[in-house]
C-alpha positions in Angstrom: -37.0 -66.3 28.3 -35.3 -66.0 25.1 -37.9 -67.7 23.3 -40.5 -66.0 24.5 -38.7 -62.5 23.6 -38.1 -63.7 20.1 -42.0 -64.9 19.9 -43.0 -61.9 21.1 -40.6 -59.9 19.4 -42.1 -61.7 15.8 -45.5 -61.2 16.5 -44.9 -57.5 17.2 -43.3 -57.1 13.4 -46.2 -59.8 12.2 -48.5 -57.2 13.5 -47.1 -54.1 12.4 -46.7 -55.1 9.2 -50.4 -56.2 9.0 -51.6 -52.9 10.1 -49.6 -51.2 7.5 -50.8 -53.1 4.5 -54.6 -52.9 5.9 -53.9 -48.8 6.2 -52.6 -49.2 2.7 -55.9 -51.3 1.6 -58.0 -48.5 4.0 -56.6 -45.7 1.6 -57.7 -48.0 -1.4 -61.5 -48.2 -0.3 -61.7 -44.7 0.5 -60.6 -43.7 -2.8 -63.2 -45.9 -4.5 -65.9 -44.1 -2.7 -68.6 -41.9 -4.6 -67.5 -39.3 -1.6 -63.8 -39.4 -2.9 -64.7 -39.8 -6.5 -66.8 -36.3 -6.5 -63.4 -34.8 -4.9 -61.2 -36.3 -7.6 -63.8 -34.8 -9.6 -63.9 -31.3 -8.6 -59.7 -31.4 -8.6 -60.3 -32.4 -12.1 -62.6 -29.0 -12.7 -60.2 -26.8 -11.0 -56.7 -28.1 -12.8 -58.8 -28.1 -16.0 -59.6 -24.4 -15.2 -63.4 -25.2 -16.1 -65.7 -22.9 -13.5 -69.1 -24.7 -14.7 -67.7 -27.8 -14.0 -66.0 -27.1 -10.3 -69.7 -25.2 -9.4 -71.4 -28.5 -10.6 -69.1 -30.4 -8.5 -70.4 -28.4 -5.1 -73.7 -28.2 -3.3 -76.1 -25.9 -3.6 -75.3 -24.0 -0.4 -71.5 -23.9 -1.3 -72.6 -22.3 -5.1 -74.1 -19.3 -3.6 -71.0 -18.8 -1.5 -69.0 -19.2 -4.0 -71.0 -16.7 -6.4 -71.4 -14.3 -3.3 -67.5 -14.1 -2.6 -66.8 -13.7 -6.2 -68.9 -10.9 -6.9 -67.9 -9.1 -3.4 -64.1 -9.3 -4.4 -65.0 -8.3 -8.0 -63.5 -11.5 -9.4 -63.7 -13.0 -12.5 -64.4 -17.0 -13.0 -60.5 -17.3 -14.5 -59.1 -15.4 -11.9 -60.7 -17.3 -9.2 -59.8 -20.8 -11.0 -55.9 -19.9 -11.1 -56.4 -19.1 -7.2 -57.9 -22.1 -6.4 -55.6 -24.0 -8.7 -53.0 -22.5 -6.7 -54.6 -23.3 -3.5 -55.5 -27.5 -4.4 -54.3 -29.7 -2.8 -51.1 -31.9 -3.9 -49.9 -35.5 -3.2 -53.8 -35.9 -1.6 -54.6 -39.2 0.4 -58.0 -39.5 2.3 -57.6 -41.1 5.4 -60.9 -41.5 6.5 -64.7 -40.8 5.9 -67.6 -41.0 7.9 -70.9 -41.0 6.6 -74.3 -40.4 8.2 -77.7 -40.7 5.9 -76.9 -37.7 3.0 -74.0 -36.1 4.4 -70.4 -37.3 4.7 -66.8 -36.1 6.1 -63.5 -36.7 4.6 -60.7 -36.7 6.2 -57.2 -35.8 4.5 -53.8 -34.7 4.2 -51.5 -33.3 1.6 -49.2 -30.1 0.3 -51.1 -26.9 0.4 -49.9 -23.8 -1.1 -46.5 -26.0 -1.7 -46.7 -26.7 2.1 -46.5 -30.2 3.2 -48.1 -31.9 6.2 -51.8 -30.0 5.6 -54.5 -32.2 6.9 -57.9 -31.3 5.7 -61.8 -31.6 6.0 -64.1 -31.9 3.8 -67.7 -31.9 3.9 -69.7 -33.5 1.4 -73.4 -34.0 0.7 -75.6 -35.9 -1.5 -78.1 -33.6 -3.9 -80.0 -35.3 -6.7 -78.4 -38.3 -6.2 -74.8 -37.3 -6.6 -71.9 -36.3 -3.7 -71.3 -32.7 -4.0 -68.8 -30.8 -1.8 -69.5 -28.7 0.7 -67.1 -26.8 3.0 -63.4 -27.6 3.0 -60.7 -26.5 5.6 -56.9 -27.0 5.6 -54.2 -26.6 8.0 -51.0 -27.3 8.9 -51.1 -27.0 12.4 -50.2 -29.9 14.2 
């Protein structure tokens, strides 16, 4: 009986352990995807305060948005930059991404606002050949 506790006891740890360093290897891949990479990209844009570059790094549908809320809140493009600078997300790990023909979702979590434990969605879609986000929500509720 002891044996068999101890064996099954091992494999138990054998397996956890497996399962964390394939999660580990998960959050690898997904960071080399083009989906991830046009993310990292449009981060860049907005801690770089560069406004061309962040509406470059969206979809069409998402630009006129953008444009449309900026001119009903009379904002200027380096006003909205420090707000969404403020409002990027920190310590970001994707955790998963489905993708289905041009458009993919993201999955993620990190520190919103300085708030921990936000997960978040992001929509992406592929225009002219290159992954361009679309919507994005965050939250922190569980």
């Amino acid at each position: 009986m002891r044996t068999t506790s101890r064996v099954a006891l091992s494999l138990f740890l054998i397996l956890s352990f497996a399962a964390a360093a394939t999660a580990g290897d998960d959050a690898k891949k997904l960071e080399s995807t083009p989906q991830a990479k046009a993310y990292r990209v449009m981060l860049k844009a907005i801690d770089a305060g560069d406004f061309e570059a962040y509406k470059k790094s969206m979809t069409k549908e998402a630009q006129t948005s953008i444009d449309a809320q900026m001119k009903e809140m009379e904002m200027k493009p380096a006003d909205a930059m420090k707000f969404m600078k403020a409002m990027a997300p920190a310590d970001l790990k994707f955790t998963s991404l489905k993708v289905g023909g041009k458009k993919a979702t993201m999955m993620a979590t990190g520190k919103v606002g300085g708030e921990p434990n936000n997960k978040g969605t992001i929509e992406l879609a592929e225009e002219a050949g290159a992954w361009k986000i679309g919507k994005q929500s965050w939250t922190n509720t569980p």
